[in-house]
N, C-alpha and C positions, 0 to 999 in steps of 0.2 A: 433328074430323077422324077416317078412320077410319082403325085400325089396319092396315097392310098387314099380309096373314099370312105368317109368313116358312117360306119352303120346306124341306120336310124333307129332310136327307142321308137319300137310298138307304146302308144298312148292308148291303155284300157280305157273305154268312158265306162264311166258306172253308172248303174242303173238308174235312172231315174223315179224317186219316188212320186204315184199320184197323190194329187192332196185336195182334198172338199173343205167347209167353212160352214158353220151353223151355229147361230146365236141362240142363246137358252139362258132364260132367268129362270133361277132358281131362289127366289129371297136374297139371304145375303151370299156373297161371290166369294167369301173364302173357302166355305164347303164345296160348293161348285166346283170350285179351279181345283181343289185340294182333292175332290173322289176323281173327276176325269182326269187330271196331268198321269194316274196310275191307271189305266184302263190300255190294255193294249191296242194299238191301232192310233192314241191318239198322239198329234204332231210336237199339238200346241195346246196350252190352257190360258187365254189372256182374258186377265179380269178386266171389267171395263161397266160403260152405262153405255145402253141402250134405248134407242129410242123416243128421245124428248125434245125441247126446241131450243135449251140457251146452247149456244157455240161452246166448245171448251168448255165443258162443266169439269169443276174440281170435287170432292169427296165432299168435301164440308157444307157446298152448294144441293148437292146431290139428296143430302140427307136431310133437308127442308122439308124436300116432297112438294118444290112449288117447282122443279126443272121438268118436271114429264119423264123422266128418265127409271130406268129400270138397274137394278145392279144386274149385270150380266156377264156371261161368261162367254168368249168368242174361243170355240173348237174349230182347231185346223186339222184335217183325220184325214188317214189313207183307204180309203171306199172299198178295198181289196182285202182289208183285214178287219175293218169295222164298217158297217153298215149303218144307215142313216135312221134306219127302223132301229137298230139293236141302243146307237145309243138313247133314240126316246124310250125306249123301253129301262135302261138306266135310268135314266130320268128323270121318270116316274118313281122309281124307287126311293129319290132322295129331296121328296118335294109332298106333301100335302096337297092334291091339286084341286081339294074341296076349301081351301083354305084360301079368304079374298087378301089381297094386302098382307099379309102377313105367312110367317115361317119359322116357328121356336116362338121365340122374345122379340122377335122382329118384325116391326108393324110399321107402317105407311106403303105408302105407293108404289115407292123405292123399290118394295121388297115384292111386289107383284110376281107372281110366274108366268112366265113367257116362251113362244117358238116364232122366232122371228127368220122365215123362210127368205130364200134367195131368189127361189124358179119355183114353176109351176112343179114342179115334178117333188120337190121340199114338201108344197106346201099341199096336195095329195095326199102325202106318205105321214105329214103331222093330222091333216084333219081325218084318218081311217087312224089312227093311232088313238087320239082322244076318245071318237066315237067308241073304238072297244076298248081305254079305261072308264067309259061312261058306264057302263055296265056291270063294273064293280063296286058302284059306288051308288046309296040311294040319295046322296045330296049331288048336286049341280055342280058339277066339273066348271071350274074357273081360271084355267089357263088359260094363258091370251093365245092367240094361233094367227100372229096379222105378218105383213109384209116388211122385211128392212127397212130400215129407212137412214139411220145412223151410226156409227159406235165412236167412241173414244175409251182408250185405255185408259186403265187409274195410273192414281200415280206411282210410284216406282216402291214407293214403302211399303204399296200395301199388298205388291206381290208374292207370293208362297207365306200368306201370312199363319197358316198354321205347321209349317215348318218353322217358321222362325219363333213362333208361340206357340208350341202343342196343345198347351190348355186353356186355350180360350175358347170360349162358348162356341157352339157350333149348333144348329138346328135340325144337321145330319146325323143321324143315331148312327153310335159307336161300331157296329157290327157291322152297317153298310160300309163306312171309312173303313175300317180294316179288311171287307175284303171284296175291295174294290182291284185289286192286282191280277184274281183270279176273275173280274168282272166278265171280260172275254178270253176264255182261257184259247190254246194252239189244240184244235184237233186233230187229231192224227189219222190218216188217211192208210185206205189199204187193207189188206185182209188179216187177219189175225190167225197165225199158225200156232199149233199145239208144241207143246214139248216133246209130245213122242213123236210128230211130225217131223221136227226139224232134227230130229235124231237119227231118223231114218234118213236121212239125207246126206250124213255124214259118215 
């Protein structure tokens, strides 16, 4: 008898999504992680330190202000639904950027704001960014605008810390937090038909 051949399953691949990366100190990294993880577009929100020289820094190290380190927030984002402009222009929103070393109640080094660029093409799009929030402002814009150079994640506890604490201090005013979901809203494309247009159609 002969073997019937048995039919191969079609394997759909699924789309692959793009994805970019850009490091932002904003003071401290719970607001940070907590406005962008809700902003559409973005992948990933991982808190972490940025930028300083001891290996492995831990929280408790960190907050010396003798590590060099920045608290930061590392965005993983798809460039087709969020733009690298749009989120500095968030950014901006949820930051004092007249404000040296400090954010709310949040004061040392630690608590610096920063854009720590990847490529030339990053680090363009942040320094025409600054320049025109400079112009809103008559004190001296003091975000940093330098080059990667490190990151390490915090530790595991002190991820979605205002999920798991709604009310702990936050240096992000309450308005920007809640409507941060609408931050990049879905436009919708297309012409816009009338009612007695599509009546006539039918």
């Amino acid at each position: 008898m002969k073997k019937k051949k048995q039919a191969k399953k079609k394997i759909e691949k699924q789309p692959q999504t793009l994805s970019a990366i850009v490091y932002l100190a904003g003071g401290c990294f719970w607001g940070t992680e907590h406005f962008f993880k809700q902003v559409r577009g973005v992948i990933k929100a991982q808190s972490g330190f940025v930028n300083g020289h001891t290996p492995n820094p831990t929280y408790k190290q960190v907050s010396t202000g003798t590590t060099g380190y920045a608290e930061c927030v590392a965005l993983t984002y798809d460039p087709t639904i969020l733009s690298f402009k749009k989120i500095l222009t968030l950014f901006f929103k949820t930051i004092d950027p007249t404000s040296l070393n400090k954010q709310g109640d949040d004061v040392g080094t630690q608590y610096r704001t920063g854009i720590y660029y990847i490529d030339t093409q990053q680090q363009q799009i942040a320094q025409n960014a600054l320049k025109r929030l400079a112009k809103s402002y008559t004190q001296p814009i003091v975000v940093e605008c330098e080059p990667f150079r490190a990151f390490y994640p915090v530790e595991s506890w002190q991820n979605d810390y205002l999920d798991k604490f709604p009310n702990a201090e936050c240096h992000i005013a309450p308005d920007v937090l809640a409507n941060a979901k609408m931050a990049n809203p879905i436009r919708l494309s297309g012409k816009r038909h009338s009612i007695r247009k599509m009546r006539k159609k039918l």
